[in-house]
FILODO-706899 format. One record per residue (C-alpha): residue in one letter; x, y, z. Coordinates in steps of 0.1 Angstrom, whole numbers, m for minus. Each point is the difference from the previous one (the first is absolute). Layout:
BEGIN
<pt><residuo>A</residuo><X>X</X><Y>Y</Y><Z>Z</Z></pt>
...
END
This chain:
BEGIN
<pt><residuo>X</residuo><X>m40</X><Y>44</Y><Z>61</Z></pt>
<pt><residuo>X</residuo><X>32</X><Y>m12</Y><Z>m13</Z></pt>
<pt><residuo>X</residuo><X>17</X><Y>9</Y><Z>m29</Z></pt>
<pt><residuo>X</residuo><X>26</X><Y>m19</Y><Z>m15</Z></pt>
<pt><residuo>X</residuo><X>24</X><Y>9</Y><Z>m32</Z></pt>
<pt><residuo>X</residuo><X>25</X><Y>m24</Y><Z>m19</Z></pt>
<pt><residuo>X</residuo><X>23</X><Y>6</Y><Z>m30</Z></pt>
<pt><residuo>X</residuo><X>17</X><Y>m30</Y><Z>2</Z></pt>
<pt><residuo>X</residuo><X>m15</X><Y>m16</Y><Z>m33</Z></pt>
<pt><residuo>X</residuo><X>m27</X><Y>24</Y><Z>m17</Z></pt>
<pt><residuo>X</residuo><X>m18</X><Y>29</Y><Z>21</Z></pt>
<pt><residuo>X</residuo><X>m23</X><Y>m4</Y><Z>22</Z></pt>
<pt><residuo>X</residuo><X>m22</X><Y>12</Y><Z>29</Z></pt>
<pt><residuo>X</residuo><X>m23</X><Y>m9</Y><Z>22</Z></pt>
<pt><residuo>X</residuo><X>m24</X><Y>4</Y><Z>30</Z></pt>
<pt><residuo>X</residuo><X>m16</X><Y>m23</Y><Z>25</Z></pt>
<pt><residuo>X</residuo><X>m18</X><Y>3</Y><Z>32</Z></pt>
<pt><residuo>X</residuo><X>18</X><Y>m9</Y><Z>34</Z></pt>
<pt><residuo>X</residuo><X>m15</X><Y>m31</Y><Z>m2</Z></pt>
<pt><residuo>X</residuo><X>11</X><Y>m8</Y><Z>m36</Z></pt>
<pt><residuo>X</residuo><X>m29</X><Y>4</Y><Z>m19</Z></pt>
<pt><residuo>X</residuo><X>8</X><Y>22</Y><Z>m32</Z></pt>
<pt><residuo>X</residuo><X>m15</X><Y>30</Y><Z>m7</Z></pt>
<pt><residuo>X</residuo><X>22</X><Y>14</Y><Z>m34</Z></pt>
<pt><residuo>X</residuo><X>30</X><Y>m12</Y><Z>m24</Z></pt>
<pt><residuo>X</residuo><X>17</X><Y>19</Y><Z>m26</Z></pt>
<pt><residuo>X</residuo><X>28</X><Y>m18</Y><Z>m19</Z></pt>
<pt><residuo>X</residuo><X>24</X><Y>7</Y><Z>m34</Z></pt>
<pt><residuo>X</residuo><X>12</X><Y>m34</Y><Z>m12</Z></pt>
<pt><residuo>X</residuo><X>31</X><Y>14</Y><Z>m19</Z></pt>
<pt><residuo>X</residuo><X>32</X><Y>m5</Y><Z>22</Z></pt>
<pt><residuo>X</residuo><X>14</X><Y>36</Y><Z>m12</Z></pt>
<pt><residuo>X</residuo><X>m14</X><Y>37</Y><Z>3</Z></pt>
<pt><residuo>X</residuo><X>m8</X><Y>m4</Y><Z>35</Z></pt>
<pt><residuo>X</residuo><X>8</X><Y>33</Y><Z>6</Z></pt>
<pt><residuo>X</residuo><X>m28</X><Y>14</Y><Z>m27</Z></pt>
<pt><residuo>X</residuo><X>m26</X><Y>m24</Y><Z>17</Z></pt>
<pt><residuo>X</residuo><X>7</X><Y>m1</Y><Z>35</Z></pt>
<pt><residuo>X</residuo><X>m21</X><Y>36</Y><Z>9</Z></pt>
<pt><residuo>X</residuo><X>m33</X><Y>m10</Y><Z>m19</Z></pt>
<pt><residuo>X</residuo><X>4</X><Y>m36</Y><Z>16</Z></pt>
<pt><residuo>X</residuo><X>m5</X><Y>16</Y><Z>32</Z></pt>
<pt><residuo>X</residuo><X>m28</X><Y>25</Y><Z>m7</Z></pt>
<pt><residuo>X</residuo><X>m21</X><Y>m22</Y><Z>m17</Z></pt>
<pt><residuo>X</residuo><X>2</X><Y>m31</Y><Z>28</Z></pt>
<pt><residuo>X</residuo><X>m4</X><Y>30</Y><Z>28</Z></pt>
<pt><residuo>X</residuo><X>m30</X><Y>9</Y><Z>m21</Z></pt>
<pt><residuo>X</residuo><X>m16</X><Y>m28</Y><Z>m6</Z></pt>
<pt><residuo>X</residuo><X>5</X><Y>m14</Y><Z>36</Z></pt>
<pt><residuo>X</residuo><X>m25</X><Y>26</Y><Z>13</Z></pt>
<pt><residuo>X</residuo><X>m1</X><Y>20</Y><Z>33</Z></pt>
<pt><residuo>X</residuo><X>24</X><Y>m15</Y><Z>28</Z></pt>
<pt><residuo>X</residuo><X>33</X><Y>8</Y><Z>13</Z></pt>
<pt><residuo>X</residuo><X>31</X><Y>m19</Y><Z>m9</Z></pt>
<pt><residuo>X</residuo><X>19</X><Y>m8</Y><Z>30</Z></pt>
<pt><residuo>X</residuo><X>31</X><Y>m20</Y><Z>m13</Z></pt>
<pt><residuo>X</residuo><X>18</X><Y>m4</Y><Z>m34</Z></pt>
<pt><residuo>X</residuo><X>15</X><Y>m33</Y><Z>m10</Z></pt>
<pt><residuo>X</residuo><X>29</X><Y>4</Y><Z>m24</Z></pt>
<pt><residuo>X</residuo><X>15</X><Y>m29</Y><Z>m21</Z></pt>
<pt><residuo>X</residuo><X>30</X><Y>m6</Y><Z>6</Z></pt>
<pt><residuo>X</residuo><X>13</X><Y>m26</Y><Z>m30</Z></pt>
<pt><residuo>X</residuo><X>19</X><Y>m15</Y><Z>m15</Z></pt>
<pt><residuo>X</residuo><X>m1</X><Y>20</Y><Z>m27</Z></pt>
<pt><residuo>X</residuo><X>22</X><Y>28</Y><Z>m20</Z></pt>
<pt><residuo>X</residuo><X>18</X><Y>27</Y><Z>14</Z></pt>
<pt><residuo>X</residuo><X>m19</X><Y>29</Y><Z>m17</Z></pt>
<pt><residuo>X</residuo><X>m36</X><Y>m13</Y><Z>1</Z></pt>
<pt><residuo>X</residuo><X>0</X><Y>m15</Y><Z>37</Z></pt>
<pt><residuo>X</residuo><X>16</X><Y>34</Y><Z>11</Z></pt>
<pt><residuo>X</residuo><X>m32</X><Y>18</Y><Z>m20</Z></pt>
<pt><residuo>X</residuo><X>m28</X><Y>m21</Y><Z>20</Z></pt>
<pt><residuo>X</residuo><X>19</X><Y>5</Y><Z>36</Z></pt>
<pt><residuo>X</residuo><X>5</X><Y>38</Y><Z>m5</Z></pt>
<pt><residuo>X</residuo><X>m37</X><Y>6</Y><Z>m8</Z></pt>
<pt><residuo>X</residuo><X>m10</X><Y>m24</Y><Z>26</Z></pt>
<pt><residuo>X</residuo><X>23</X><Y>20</Y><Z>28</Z></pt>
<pt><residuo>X</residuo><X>m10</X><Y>30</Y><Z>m15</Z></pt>
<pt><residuo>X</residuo><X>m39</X><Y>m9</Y><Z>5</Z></pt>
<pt><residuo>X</residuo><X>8</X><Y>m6</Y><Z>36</Z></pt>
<pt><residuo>X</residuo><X>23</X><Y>31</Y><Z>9</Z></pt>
<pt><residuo>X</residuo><X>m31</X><Y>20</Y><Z>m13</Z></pt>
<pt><residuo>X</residuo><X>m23</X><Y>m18</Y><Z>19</Z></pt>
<pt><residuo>X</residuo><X>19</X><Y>m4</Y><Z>29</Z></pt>
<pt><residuo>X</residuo><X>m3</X><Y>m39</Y><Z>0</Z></pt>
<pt><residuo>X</residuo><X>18</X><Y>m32</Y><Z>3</Z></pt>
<pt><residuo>X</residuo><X>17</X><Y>m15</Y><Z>m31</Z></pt>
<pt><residuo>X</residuo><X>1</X><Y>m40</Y><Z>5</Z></pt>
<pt><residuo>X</residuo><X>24</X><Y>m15</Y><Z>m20</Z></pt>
<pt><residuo>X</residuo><X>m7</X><Y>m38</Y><Z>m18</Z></pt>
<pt><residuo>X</residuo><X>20</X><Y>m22</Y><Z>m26</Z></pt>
<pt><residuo>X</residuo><X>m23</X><Y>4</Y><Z>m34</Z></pt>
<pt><residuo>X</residuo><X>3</X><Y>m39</Y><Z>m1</Z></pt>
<pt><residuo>X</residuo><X>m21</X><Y>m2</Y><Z>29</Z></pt>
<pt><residuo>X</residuo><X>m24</X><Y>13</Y><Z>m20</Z></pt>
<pt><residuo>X</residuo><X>3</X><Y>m24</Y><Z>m30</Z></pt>
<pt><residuo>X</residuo><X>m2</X><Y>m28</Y><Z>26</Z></pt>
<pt><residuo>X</residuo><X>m29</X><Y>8</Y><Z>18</Z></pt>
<pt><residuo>X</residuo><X>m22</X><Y>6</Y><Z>m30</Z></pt>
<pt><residuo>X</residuo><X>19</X><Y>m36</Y><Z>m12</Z></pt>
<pt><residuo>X</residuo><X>m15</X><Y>m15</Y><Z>31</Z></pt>
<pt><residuo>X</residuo><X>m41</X><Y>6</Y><Z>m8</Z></pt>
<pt><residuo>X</residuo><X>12</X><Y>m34</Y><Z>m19</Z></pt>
<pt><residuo>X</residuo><X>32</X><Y>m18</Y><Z>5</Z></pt>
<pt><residuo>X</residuo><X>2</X><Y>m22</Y><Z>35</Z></pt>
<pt><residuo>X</residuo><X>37</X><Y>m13</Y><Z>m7</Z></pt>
<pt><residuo>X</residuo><X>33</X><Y>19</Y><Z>1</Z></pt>
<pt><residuo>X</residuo><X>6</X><Y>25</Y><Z>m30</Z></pt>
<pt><residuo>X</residuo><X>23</X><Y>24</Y><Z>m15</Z></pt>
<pt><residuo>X</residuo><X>m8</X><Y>39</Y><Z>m7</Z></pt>
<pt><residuo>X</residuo><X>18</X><Y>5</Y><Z>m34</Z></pt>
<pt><residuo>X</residuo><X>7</X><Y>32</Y><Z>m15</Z></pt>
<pt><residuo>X</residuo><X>23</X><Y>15</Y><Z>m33</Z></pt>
<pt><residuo>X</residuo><X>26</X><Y>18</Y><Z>16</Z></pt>
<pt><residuo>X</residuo><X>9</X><Y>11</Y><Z>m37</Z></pt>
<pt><residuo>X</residuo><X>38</X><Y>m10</Y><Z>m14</Z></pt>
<pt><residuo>X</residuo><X>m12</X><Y>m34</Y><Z>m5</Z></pt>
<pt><residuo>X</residuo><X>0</X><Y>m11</Y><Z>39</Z></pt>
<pt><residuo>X</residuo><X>m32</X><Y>m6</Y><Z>24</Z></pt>
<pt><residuo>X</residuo><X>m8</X><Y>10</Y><Z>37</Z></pt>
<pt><residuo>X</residuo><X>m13</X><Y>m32</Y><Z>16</Z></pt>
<pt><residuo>X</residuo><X>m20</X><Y>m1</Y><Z>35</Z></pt>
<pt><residuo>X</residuo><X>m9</X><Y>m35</Y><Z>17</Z></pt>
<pt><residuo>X</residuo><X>m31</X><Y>4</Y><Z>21</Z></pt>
<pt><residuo>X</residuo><X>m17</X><Y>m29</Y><Z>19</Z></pt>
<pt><residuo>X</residuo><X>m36</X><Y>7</Y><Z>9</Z></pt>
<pt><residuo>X</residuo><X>m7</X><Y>34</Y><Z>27</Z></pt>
<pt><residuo>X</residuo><X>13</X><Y>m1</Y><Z>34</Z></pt>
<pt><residuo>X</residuo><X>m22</X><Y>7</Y><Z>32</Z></pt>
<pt><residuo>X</residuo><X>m8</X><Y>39</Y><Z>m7</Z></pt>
<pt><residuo>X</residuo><X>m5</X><Y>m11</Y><Z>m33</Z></pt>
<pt><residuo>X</residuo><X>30</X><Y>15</Y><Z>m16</Z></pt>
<pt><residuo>X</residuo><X>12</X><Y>m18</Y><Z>m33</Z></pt>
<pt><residuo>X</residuo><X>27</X><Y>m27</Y><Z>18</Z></pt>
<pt><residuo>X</residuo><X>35</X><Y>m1</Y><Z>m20</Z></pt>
<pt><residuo>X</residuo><X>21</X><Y>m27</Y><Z>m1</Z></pt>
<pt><residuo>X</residuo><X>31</X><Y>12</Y><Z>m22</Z></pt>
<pt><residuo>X</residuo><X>7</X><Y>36</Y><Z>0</Z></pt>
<pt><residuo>X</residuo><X>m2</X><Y>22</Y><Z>m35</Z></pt>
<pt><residuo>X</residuo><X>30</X><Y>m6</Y><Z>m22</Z></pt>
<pt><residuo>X</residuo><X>11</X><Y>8</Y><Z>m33</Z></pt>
<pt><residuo>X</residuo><X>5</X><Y>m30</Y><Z>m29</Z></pt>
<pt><residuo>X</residuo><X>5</X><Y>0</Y><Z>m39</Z></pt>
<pt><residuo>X</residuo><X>m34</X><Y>m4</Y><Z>m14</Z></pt>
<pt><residuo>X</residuo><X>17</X><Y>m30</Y><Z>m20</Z></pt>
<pt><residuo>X</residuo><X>8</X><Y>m19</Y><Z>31</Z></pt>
<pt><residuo>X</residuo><X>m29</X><Y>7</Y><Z>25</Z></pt>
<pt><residuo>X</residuo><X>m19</X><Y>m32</Y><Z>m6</Z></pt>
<pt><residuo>X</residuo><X>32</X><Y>m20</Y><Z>11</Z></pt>
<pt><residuo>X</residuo><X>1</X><Y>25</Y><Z>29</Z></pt>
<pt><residuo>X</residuo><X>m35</X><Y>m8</Y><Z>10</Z></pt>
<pt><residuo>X</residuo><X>4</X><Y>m41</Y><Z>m6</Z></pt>
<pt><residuo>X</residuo><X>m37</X><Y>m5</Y><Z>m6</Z></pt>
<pt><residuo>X</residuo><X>m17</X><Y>26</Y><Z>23</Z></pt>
<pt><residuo>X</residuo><X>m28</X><Y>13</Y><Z>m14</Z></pt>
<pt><residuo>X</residuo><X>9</X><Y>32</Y><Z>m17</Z></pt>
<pt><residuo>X</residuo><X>m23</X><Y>35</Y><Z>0</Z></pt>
<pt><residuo>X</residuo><X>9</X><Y>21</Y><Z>m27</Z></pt>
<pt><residuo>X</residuo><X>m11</X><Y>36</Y><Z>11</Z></pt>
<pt><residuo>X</residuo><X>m5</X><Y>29</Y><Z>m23</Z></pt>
<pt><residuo>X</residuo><X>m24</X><Y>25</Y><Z>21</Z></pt>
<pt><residuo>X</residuo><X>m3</X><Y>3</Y><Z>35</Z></pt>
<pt><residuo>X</residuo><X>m33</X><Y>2</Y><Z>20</Z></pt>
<pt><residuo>X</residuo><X>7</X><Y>29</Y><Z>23</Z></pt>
<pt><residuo>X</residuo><X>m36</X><Y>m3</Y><Z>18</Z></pt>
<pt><residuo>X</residuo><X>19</X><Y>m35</Y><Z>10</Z></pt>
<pt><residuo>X</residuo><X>31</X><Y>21</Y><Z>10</Z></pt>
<pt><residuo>X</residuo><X>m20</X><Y>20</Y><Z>20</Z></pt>
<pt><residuo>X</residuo><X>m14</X><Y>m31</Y><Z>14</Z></pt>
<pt><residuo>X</residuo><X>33</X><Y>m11</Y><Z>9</Z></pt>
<pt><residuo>X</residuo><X>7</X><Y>29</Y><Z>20</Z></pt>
<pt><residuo>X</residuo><X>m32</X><Y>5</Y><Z>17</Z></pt>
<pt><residuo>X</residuo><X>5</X><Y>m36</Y><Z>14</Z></pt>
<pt><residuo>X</residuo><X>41</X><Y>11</Y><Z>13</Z></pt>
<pt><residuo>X</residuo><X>m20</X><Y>31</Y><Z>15</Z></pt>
<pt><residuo>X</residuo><X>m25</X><Y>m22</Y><Z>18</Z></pt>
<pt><residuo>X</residuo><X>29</X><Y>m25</Y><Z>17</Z></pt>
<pt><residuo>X</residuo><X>26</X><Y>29</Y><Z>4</Z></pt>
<pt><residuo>X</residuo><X>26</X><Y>m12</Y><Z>m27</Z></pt>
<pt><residuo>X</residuo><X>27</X><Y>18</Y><Z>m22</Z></pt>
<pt><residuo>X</residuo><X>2</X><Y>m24</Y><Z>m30</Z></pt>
<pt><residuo>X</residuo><X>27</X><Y>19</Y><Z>m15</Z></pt>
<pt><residuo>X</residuo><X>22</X><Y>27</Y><Z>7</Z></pt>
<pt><residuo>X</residuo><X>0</X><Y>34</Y><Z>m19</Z></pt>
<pt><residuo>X</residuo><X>27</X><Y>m7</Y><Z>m25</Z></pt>
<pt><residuo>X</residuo><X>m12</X><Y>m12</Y><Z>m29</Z></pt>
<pt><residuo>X</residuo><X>8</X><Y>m33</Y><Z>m15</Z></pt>
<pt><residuo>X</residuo><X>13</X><Y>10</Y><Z>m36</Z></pt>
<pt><residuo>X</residuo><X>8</X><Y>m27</Y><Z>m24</Z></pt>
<pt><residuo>X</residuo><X>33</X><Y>13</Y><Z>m9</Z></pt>
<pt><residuo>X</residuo><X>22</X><Y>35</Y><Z>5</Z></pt>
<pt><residuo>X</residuo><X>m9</X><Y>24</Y><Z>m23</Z></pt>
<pt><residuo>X</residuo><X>31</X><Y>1</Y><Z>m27</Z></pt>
<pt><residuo>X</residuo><X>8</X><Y>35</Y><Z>6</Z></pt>
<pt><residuo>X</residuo><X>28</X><Y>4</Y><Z>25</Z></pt>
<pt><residuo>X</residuo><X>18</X><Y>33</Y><Z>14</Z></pt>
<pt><residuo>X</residuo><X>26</X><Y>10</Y><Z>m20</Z></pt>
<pt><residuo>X</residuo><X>36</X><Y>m6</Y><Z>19</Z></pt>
<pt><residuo>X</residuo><X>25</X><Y>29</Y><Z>11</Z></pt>
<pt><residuo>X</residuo><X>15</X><Y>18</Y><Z>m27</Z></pt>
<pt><residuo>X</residuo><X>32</X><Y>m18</Y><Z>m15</Z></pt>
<pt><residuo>X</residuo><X>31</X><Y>16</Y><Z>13</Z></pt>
<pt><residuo>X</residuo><X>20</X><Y>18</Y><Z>m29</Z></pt>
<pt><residuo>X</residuo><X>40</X><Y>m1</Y><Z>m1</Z></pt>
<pt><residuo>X</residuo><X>19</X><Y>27</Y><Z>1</Z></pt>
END
């Protein structure tokens, strides 16, 4: 099985089959107190998957803020050092997308509140040959106010939850045609607006 985990938007987990057929979900659609949720997420989708061994962990990897996309890739990496498994990163917008594409057949955009009154916005155009979500403008961040003129008339996805048995789906696929979608470093939304405190200020003599 593979078990995938995203905090990127609300909580949520999931488990599918190697061949993408899904066998539990779990989710919390409030996009704080990941941390209190995160644990019972993952017992009750291990739980209600049944018997079978999970052989790879698919962790969401944003856009989304600092602290709760942080919260879904710890417990995901943690799953996996216990286990002794692979963790196999993949943009959470895939995710959106591919779950987008049961329906749409022309080029879209993924659409998600980055908070602070600004949006991060996808472009996808139909699945490429492994049948991985196919983007055609990378993720980038745009005032909520001015996103339509950013998109100029491409149809616009508003996402609010995130299907992680589609996640997983994602990731099963980049397994099967020996891909890395992403790399390991998360794509955050913005720096958190905590900061290091400088060297202490010189005093005269």
């Amino acid at each position: 099985m593979i078990l995938a985990v995203d905090t990127s938007l609300g909580t949520a987990v999931a488990l599918i089959d190697a061949d993408g057929a899904a066998r539990s979900a779990a989710n919390a659609t409030d996009p704080l107190g990941h941390a209190e949720v995160i644990g019972d997420l993952l017992v009750d989708a291990c739980r209600d998957a049944g018997p079978g061994d999970v052989t790879h962990v698919v962790a969401g990897m944003g856009p989304g803020p600092f602290t709760g996309l942080r919260i879904g890739i710890a417990a995901a990496r943690a799953f996996a050092l216990g286990r002794g498994i692979p963790v196999v990163p993949v943009p959470s917008h895939f995710a959106a997308a591919l779950t987008a594409l049961e329906t749409e057949t022309q080029p879209f955009a993924i659409v998600t509140d980055a908070r602070r009154r600004e949006v991060a916005i996808t472009v996808f155009d139909g699945t490429d040959p492994d049948g991985i979500p196919n983007v055609v403008a990378e993720t980038v961040l745009v005032r909520a106010a001015e996103a339509d003129a950013h998109l100029d008339g491409l149809r616009r996805i508003d996402v609010a939850t995130l299907s992680a048995t589609d996640l997983a789906r994602v990731g099963a696929r980049a397994l099967a045609a020996g891909r890395t979608l992403t790399g390991e470093e998360p794509l955050y939304l913005r720096h958190p607006d905590v900061t290091l405190p400088g060297a202490p200020k010189k005093v005269g003599t």
